[in-house]
N, C-alpha and C positions, 0 to 999 in steps of 0.2 A: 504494500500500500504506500502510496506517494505521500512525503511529511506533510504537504497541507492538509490530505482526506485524513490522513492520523490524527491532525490536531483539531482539526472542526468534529472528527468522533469523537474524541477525548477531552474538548472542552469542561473544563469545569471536575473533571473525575481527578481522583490523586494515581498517578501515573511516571512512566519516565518521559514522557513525551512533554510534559510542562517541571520535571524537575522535581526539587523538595517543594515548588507553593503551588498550597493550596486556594491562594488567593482568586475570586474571579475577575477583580478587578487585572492583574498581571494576567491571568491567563486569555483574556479578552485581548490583550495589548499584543502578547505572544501571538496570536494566533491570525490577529487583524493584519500585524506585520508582513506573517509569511504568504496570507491572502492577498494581502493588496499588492504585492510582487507577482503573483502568478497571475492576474486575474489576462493582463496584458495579452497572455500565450493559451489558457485553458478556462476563459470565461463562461462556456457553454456549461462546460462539466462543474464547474464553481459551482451556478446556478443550480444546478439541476441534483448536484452532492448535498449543497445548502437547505433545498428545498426538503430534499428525503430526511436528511438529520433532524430540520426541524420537525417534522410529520410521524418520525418513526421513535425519534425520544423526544417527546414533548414534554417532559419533565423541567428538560434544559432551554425551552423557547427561551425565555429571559434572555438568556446569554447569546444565543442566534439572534430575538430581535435587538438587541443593543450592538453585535458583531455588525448587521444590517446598517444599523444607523450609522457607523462609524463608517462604511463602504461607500455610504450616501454621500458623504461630504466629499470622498475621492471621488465618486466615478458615479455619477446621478441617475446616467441612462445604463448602466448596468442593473442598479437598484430599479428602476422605472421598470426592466422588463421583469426585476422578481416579482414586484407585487400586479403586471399584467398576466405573470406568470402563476401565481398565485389563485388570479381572478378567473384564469382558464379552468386550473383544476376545480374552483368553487363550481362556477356555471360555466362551461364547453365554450370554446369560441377556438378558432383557430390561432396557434401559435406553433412556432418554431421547436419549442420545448414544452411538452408535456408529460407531466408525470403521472397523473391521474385524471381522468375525463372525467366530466361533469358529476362532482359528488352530490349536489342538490336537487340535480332530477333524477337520476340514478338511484335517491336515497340513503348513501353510502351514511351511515349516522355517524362512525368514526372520525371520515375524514373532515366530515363537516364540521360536527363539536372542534376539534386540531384545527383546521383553517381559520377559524374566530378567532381562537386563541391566538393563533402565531400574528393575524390583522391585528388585534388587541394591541400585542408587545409593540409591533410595528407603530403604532401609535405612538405609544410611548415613547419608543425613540426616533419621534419626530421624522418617521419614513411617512405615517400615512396623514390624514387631514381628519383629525377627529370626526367632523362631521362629514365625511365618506362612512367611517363605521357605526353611527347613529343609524344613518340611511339603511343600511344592511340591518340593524335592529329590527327599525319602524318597517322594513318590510317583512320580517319573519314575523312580525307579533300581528303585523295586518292577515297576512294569510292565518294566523293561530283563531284568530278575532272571528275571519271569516267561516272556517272550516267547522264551528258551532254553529251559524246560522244554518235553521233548518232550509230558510230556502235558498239561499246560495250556496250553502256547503254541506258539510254530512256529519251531523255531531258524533256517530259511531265510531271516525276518522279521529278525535279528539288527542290520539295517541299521539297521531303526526304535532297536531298544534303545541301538544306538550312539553314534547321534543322540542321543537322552536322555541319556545318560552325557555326552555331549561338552557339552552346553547346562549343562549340572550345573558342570563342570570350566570351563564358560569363562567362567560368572558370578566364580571365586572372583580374579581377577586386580583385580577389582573392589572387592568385598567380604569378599575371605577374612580379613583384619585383621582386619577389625568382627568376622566371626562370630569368628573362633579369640575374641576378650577378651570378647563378652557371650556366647554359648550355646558356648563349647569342648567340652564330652559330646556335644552334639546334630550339630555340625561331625564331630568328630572318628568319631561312630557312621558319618556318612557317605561319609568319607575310607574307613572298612573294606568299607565296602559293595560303594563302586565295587573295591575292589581285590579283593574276593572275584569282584564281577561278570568283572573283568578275565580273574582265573584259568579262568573254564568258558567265557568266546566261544571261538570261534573266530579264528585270526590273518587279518586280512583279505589275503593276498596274491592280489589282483586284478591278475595282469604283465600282463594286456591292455589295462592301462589306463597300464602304463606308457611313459613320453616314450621312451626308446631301451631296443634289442631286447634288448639284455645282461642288462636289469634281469629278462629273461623265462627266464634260464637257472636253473639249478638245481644245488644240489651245492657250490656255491662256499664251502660251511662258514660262511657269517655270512646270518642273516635277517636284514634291515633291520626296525624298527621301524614296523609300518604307523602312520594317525593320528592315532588315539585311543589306541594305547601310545605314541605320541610326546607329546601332549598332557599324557597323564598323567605323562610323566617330567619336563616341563617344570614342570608344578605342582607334582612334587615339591621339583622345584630352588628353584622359590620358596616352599615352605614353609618348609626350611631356611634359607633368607635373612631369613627374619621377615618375608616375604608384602611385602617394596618391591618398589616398581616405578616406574622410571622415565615408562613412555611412557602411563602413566593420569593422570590430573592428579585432585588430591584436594581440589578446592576449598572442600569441606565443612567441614575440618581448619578454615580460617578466620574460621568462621562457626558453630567447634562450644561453643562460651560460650550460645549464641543459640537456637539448634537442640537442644538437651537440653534444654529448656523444651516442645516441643510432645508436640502427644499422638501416640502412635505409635497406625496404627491396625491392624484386622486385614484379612488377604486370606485370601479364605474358601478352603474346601478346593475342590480340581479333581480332575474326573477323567478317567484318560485313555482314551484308544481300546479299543474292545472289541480283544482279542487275536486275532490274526488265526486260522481255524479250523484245525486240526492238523492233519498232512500225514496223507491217507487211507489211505496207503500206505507203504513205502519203497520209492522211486521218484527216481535220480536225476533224471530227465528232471523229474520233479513239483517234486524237490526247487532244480533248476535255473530251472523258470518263476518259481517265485515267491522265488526269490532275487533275479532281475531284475527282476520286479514290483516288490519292498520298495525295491532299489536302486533305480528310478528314482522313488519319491514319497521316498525319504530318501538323496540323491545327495549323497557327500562333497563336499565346497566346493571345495578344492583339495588338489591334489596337487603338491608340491614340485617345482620344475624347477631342480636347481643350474648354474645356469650356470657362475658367477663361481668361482676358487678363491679358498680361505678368505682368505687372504692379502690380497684387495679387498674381499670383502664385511666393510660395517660389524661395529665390534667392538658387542657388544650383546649383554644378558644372554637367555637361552632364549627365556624367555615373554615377552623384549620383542616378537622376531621374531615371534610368534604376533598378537601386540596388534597390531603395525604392518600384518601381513598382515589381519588384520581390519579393521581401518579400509579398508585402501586397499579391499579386496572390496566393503567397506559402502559405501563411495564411489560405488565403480563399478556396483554394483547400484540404488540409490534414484537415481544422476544422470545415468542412462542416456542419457534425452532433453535433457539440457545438457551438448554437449563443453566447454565454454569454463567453466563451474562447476565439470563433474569435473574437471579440468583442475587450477582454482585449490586446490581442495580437496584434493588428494590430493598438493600441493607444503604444504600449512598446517596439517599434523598436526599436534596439542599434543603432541608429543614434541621434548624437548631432547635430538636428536643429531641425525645427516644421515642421511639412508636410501635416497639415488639407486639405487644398485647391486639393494636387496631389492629397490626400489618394480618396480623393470626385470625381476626374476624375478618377480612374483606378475603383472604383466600377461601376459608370455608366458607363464607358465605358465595363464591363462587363456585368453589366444588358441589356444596348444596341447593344452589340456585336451581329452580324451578320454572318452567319445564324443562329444561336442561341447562347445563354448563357451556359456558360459550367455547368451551377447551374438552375433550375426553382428558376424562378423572385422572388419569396416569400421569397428565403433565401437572396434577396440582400436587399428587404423589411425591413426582421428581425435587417439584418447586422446595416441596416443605422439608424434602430430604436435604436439599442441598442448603437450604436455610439453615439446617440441624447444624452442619456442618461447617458453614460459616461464620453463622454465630455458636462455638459451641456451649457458653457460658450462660447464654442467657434464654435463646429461644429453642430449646428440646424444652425447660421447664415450661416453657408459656402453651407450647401445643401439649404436654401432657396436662393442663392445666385445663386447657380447652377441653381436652378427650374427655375428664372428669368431669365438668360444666355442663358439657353435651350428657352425656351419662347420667347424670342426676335427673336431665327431665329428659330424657330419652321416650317415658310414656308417652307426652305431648309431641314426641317429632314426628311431623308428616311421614307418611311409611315409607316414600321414595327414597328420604332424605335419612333414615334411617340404613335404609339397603346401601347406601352410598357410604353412607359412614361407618357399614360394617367391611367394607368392602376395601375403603381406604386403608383402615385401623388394619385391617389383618396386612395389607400389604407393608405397609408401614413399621409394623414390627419385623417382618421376615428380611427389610434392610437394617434392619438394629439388633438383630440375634435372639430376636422373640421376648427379648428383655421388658418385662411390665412388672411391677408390686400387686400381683392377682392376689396375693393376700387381702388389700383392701376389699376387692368383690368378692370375698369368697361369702360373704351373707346372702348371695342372691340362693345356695342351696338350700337356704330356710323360707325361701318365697315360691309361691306356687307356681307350677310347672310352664303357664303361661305369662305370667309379672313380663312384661316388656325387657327390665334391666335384665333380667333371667336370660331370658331368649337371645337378647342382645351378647351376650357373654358366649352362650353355646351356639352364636352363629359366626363368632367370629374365633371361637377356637377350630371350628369346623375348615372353615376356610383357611387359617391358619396350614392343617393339616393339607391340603390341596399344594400349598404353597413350600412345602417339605416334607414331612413323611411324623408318623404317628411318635414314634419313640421321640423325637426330638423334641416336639409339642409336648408332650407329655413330661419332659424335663426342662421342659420353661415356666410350667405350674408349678415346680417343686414348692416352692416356698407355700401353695395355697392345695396339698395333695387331694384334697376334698374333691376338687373342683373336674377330677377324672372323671366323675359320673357326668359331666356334660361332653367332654370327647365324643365326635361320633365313633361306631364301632372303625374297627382296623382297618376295611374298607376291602375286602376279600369278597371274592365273585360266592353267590348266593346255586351253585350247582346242583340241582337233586340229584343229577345221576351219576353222580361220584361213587366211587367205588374203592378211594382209597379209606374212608372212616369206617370199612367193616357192615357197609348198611349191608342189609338182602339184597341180591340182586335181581330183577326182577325183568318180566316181558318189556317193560319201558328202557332198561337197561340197552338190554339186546339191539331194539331198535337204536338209541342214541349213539352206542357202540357202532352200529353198522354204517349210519351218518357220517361217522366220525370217519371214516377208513373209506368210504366216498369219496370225501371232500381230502382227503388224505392220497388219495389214489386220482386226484386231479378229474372228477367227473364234474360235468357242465351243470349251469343251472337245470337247464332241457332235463338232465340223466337223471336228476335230484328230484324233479318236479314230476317225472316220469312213474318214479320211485316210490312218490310219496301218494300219486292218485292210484296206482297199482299195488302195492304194497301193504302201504296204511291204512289209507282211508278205506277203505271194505274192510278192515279186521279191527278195526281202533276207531272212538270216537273221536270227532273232528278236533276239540281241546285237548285230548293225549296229544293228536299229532300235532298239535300246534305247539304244546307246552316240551316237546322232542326234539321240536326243529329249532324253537328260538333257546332253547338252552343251549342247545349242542351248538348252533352255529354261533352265538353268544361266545360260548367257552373257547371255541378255536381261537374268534376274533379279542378274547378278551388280556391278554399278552402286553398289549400299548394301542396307544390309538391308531398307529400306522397299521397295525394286525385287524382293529376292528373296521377300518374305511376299507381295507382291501376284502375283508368276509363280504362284504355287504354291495361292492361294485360285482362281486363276483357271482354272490346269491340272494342278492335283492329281490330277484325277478321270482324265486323262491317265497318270500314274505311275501310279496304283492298277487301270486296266486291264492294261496293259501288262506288270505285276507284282503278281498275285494271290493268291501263296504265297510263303512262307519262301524259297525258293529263290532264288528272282526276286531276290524284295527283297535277299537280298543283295547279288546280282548288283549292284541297282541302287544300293545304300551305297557298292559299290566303284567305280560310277563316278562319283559324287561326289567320294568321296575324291581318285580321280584326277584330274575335274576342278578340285579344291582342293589340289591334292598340295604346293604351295608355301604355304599358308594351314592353320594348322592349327585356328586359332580357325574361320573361316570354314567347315570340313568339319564341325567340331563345331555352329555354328551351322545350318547346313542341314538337317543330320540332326535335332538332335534337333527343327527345326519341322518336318519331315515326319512323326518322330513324333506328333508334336502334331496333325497333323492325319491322322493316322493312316493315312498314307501306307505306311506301315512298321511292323513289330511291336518289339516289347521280344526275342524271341526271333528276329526275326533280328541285331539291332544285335548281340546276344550271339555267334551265329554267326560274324558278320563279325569281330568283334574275336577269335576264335578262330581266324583265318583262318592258313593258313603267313607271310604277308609281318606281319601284327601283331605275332604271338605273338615275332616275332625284336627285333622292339622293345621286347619289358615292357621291358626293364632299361635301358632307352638315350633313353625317349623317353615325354611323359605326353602323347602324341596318341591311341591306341586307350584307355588307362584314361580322358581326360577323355570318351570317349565314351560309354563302358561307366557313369559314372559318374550323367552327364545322363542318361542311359536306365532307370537304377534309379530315381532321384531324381524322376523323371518318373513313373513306378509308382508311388511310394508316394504322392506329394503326389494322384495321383488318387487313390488311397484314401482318405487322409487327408479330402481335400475330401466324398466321398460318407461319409463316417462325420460330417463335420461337417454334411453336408447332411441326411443323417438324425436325427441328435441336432435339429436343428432343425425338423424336420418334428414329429418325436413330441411335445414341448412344443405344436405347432399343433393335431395329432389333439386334445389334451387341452384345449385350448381351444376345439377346432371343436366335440367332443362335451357341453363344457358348455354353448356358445351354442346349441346345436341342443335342447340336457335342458329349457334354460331356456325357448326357444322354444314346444317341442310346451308344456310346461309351463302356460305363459304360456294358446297356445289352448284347450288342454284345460277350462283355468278358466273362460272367456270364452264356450268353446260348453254347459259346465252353468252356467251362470247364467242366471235366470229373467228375465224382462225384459217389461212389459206392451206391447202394440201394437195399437192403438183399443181398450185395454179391455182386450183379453185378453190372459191369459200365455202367452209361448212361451218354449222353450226358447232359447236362445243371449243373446248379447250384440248391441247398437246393428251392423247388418247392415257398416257403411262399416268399424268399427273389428274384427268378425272377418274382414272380407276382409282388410284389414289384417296380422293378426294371422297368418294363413291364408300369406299369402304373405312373411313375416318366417320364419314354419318351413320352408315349403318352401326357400325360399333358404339358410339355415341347414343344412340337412338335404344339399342339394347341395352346399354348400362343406363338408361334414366328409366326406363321399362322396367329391369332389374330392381332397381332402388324404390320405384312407386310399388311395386309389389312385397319389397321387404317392410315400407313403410305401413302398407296397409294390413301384412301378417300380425307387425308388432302393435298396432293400434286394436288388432281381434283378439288378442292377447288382454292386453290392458282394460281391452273394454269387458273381458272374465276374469280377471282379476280383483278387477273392482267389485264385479257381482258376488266374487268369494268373498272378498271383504268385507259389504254388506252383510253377509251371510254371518260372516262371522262372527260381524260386532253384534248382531241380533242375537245370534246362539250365545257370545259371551254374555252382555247384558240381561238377556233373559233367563238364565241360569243364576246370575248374582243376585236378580229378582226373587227367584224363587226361594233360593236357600235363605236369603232374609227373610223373605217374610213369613218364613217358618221358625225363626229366631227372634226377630227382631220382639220387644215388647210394643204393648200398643202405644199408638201416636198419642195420646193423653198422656203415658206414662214417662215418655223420650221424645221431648221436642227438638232436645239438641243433643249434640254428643257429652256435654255436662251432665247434663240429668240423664243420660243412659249411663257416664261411670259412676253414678251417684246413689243408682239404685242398690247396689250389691248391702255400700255404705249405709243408706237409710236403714236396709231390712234389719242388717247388724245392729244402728243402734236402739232400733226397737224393740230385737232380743236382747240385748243387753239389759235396758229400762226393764225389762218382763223377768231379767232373771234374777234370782240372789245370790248367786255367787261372781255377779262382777267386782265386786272388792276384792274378791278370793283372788281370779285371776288378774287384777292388772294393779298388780304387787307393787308397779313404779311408783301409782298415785297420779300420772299421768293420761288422760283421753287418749283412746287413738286417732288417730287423723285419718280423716276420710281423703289422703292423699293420692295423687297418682304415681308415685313413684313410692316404692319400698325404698327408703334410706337408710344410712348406719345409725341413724339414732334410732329409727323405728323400721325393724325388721318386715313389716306388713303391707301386704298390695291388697289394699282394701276394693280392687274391681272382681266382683265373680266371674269366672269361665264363660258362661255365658255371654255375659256383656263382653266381655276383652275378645270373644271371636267376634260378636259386630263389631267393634270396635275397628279390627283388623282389618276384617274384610269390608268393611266401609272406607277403609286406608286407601285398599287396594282397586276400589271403584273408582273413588279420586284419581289416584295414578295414572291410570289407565286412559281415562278421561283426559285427563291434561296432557300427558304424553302423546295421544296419537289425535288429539282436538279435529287438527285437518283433516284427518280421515273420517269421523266421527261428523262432524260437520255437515261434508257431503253426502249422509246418509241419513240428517237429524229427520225428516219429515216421516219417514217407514220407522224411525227409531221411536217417535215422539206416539205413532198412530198402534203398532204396536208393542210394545214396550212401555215404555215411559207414560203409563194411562193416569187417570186419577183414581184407578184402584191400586194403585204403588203404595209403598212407604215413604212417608214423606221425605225420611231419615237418607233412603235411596236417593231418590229423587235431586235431594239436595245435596246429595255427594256428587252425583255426577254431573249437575249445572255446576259446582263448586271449582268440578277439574276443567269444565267446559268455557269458564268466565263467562256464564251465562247470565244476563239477569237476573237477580233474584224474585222479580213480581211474576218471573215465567215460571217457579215452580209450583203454582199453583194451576197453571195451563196445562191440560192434559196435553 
């Protein structure tokens, strides 16, 4: 790397590239130097390095807009074309240099939030015309203004205006100083704006998206403050402080003698997105789609996860917290594909104070963000690994501090955010040598068998084991040996017709044996299936043979996974005779299962490659996991949900694949039809043109170059032919894929129906999820009142707490069995719901008609508008 792009990356970082200082005012000086020497020879690539630096760590804008200003006073029309340059990537125009096309109608949210910002600093050091960036204001807060009017805009869209208002609000941490002393009318019109806009949204209270389930009750007399009225109260707080802030660095300030000298230039007007088209109708279900539509192209950043009480979390003014969580985001977004950078960088914030504790919340509250993580969980894995390791003094304590925070109300965590966090937690030990004090949880084996924290512990010893092997687990409990009774078993194939434990050996024997020396002696699926219709099936009922063939071909395949994907390309076609219809298949999941009944990873891996290769449907895996011996496990155990899970996830990614295989086809049609336009084109010219031959004229062109030509369109003609016929296979495809989908969200849904509302209490007795954990607690304190030996038993002198969580001071999970499976599996409605929303969406009208009746539970009903961000006045709408 050439020492100017060395020192514009390494601005401001402690380095050898600026020496011993840390200073930014000297490392500004440094680097301005060796810039304004090169610019002469490599101005293009200056600009276009400058631009990405500032974009891609925008931590350090400050120091890029003050390097700016200082460039300005050398060389005006260099700086002129950054901030045209600037203006291109905001909204598209044509320029020489472009680094990103049109963020604003593109809806890029990223680059957008970044470009104000980096305009902001540019302000500040007197590159741009204050009121240039007013004007980009007053027109995002005008389209936010608009996009609520029902009849010029689409208040469903609110998300987008939000957005806007927030990019408004989180420039001024920046620049609010500057603007309040040069344009104060022009600021201040804008400050009324937003707070008009404020008074007519909508309150975003989206509890499906929040981290635990309490936050989803209602009634509790205080609405929390969703983001953007959080934001806005935090900017209030700094306007009344005179617009300081500690955790922005204002490097400008010492270089403002200097920078008052250039010329400030202008950024021309933008404009924004046509307004999205007004609802045709009033139509919650309309009004529901594209509220999910707007949410997912203008998806809030983050959502707060308090772990820590106040009492640890850094002391720090409002809007520092905001800044800090920006950065770390910023970090974590532009340095995705560098763990050991984002790593360093998000420990070397230009803020003077400490922030372990926050930096600890805004990741999990990433890793846990809902509906998904804008990163797969593994890089937040990596993140907090190499955090450990960088800080080793201080933050391993802060995340085992969080793990235990989490853990304590673990009951209340949404169940997604749960599975995520069992998931993290075990891997996260298996880089640290499984090392944890399980002594502390070793009370969860005086809580009943379903207690959340319970579950929680034997799910992530479970997976632990997956992650290395049984003995080694089992000597990372040392210190808590109790806690072996949560181990799953050793994880050994479940074989009946084994023959080494001395069983009898029997007619079933024989035949498995015979299977075995088969598939041993290299006979085809054909010889196998030949075998089994001639053989078996006339001497053996149809479940012998079934329960012979998947054990045996099980056992061959069960060695490694490499053994069981090879059994199964080999003698798939074997399972798929045998088992023709839904029925079967399930039949045949269950003996799987049973053959894996110690393995729960392993029943999960079998299955969903037999799905895969389509051995099995999506509706039976659904079936099965509705089965009586499952359904007794929602609450106790994540073996039938991890199946159920793999089985949707497996539907949609095939969807998804044929929607991207199509998008890529139609781009070819468009190219096949203009090579083919061009082609006939081409001949059509060739064969009228006149051309002498001994003398006379004939029609066409030199004979060699129309044959030529001739068969350049034929070919062309055939590959667009080609391509419109692969186009239209994969579109017949997608268009049965979708119907299975339907199909399947019906049979899932309708089955979660049922099993509720053979459980659920009545809707008088459970209006919320409160008063369903509440009941267990009530009846208890009623016998207690009725009995006379409560003095006898509660020796302490202390109540029990009708708690959700069993803690070390009081050993007790006061939810009954009962309640804690609705509980669960109301979790797991949510989930689901939110998770596959899009899909869900496109099928809401057959879901709503039948399904979702107003013969439901309400308790349902409202789980899955919950994951849907559905209105809440629709759950009363059948």
């Amino acid at each position: 790397m050439s020492s100017w792009k060395s020192l514009l990356l390494r601005i401001g970082d402690n380095c050898p590239d600026y020496g011993t200082s840390s200073d930014f005012k000297e490392h500004i000086e440094t680097c301005f130097g060796v810039i304004r020497r090169e610019l002469e020879h490599s101005s293009n690539d200056i600009l276009s390095f400058l631009l990405q630096c500032a974009e891609q760590l925008p931590h350090k804008i400050p120091l890029y807009g003050t390097l700016v200003g200082l460039l300005n006073l050398e060389n005006e029309d260099f700086v002129k074309q950054m901030v045209e340059t600037t203006q291109a990537n905001f909204q598209g125009s044509y320029m020489p240099i472009i680094v990103h096309m049109d963020a604003l109608d593109f809806g890029n949210c990223d680059m957008i939030r970044i470009l104000m910002r980096f305009l902001t600093v540019m302000m500040c050091s007197k590159v741009l015309q204050p009121s240039s960036l007013v004007v980009v204001f007053e027109t995002l807060l005008s389209s936010a203004a608009t996009t609520l009017d029902e009849e010029k805009g689409n208040p469903s869209w609110q998300a987008r205006g939000d957005f806007y208002v927030s990019c408004i609000l989180s420039c001024l941490p920046w620049g609010g100083s500057e603007l309040v002393e040069q344009v104060p009318e022009e600021i201040e019109s804008v400050m009324v704006g937003i707070e008009a806009y404020l008074s007519i949204r909508r309150h975003n209270s989206d509890t499906g998206l929040s981290f635990f389930e309490d936050d989803d009750e209602s009634g509790r007399g205080v609405v929390e403050k969703d983001f953007l009225e959080d934001l806005w109260g935090r900017i209030q707080v700094l306007s009344s402080n005179g617009w300081k802030v500690d955790s922005v660095p204002r490097p400008h300030l010492s270089f403002e003698a200097q920078l008052v000298a250039g010329k400030s230039h202008e950024f021309g007007p933008i404009n924004t997105p046509e307004q999205p088209e007004p609802l045709s109708e009033v139509s919650g279900v309309l009004y529901g789609k594209q509220k999910h539509d707007a949410e997912l192209k203008y998806p809030q950043r983050i959502r707060r996860l308090n772990i820590f009480p106040a009492s640890k979390i850094e002391d720090m003014q409002p809007i520092d917290r905001f800044i800090v969580e920006e950065y770390l985001l910023d970090v974590l977004l532009f340095l995705n594909g560098c763990r050991k950078e984002c790593a360093s960088f998000m420990v070397g914030l230009p803020v003077p104070f400490r922030y372990d504790y926050l930096m600890a919340e805004t990741i999990f509250s990433q890793l846990l963000l809902l509906p998904l993580p804008p990163f797969k969980p593994i890089y937040y894995t990596l993140v907090i690994m190499d955090l450990c390791k960088a800080l080793p003094g201080a933050f391993p304590g802060v995340v085992a501090g969080a793990v235990r925070a989490l853990f304590e109300k673990i009951a209340d965590l949404d169940t997604e955010c749960q599975t995520r966090l069992i998931l993290w937690f075990s891997h996260h030990l298996s880089n640290f040598q499984f090392i944890w004090p399980w002594e502390e949880w070793a009370f969860v084996l005086d809580l009943p068998k379903w207690a959340p924290q319970r579950v929680f512990v034997q799910e992530v010893l479970e997976r632990e084991v997956r992650l290395s092997y049984w003995d080694k687990v089992k000597q990372s409990i040392e210190n808590a040996p109790a806690l072996e009774e949560l181990l799953p078993p050793k994880g050994s194939p479940n074989f009946i017709y084994s023959i080494e434990d001395g069983r009898e050996k029997t007619e079933q024997h024989a035949l498995s044996a015979e299977l075995n020396n088969k598939v041993k002696g290299r006979q085809t699926a054909r010889e196998i299936i030949s075998w089994v219709e001639e053989s078996v099936f006339p001497n053996h009922a149809w479940d012998v043979a079934l329960k012979v063939v998947v054990h045996t071909l099980l056992d061959i395949g069960s060695k490694s996974f490499t053994h069981l994907i090879t059994v199964l390309e080999r003698y798939g076609q074997v399972f798929a005779r045998i088992c023709p219809d839904h029925d079967k298949q399930v039949m045949l999941i269950a003996e799987v299962s049973s053959y894996w009944k110690n393995n729960a990873q392993m029943t999960a891996i079998a299955i969903d490659r037999m799905m895969g290769y389509r051995l099995i449907s999506n509706l039976a895996i659904v079936r099965w996991v509705f089965s009586p011996a499952n359904i007794e496990q929602f609450h106790t155990s994540d073996r039938p949900w991890e199946v159920l899970r793999n089985a949707i996830s497996k539907t949609y990614n095939r969807i998804s694949d044929l929607r991207n295989e199509i998008s890529s086809l139609k781009k070819s049609v468009v190219s096949a039809e203009e090579a083919a336009t061009k082609a006939k084109t081409e001949l059509d010219a060739a064969e009228s043109k006149l051309s002498l031959v001994d003398g006379e004229p004939v029609l066409g062109d030199n004979p060699a170059r129309l044959k030529r030509l001739k068969a350049n369109a034929e070919k062309a003609k055939e590959e667009e032919v080609s391509v419109l016929e692969s186009l239209e296979a994969k579109e017949a495809l997608l268009a049965r894929a979708l119907d299975e989908n339907e199909a399947l969200f019906l049979s899932l849904y309708k089955n979660f129906s049922n099993v509720l509302m053979e459980r659920l209490p009545d809707p008088s007795r459970a209006r919320t999820l409160r008063e369903l954990k509440s009941i267990q607690a009530d009846e208890m304190t009623v016998d207690l009142d009725e009995s006379s030996v409560m003095e006898v038993d509660n020796e302490s002198g202390r109540p029990n707490k009708s708690q959700s969580n069993g803690g070390k001071e009081s050993n007790i999970y006061n939810v009954g069995e009962k309640e804690q499976w609705c509980l669960s599996t109301l979790g797991y409605v949510k989930a689901f719901a939110r998770q596959y929303a899009s899909e869900i969406w496109a099928h809401i009208e057959k879901l709503d008609a039948d399904v979702f009746t107003e013969n439901v539970h309400p308790l349902f009903k409202k789980a899955v508008y919950s994951g849907l961000s559905r209105p809440i006045n629709d759950v009363s709408s059948g």
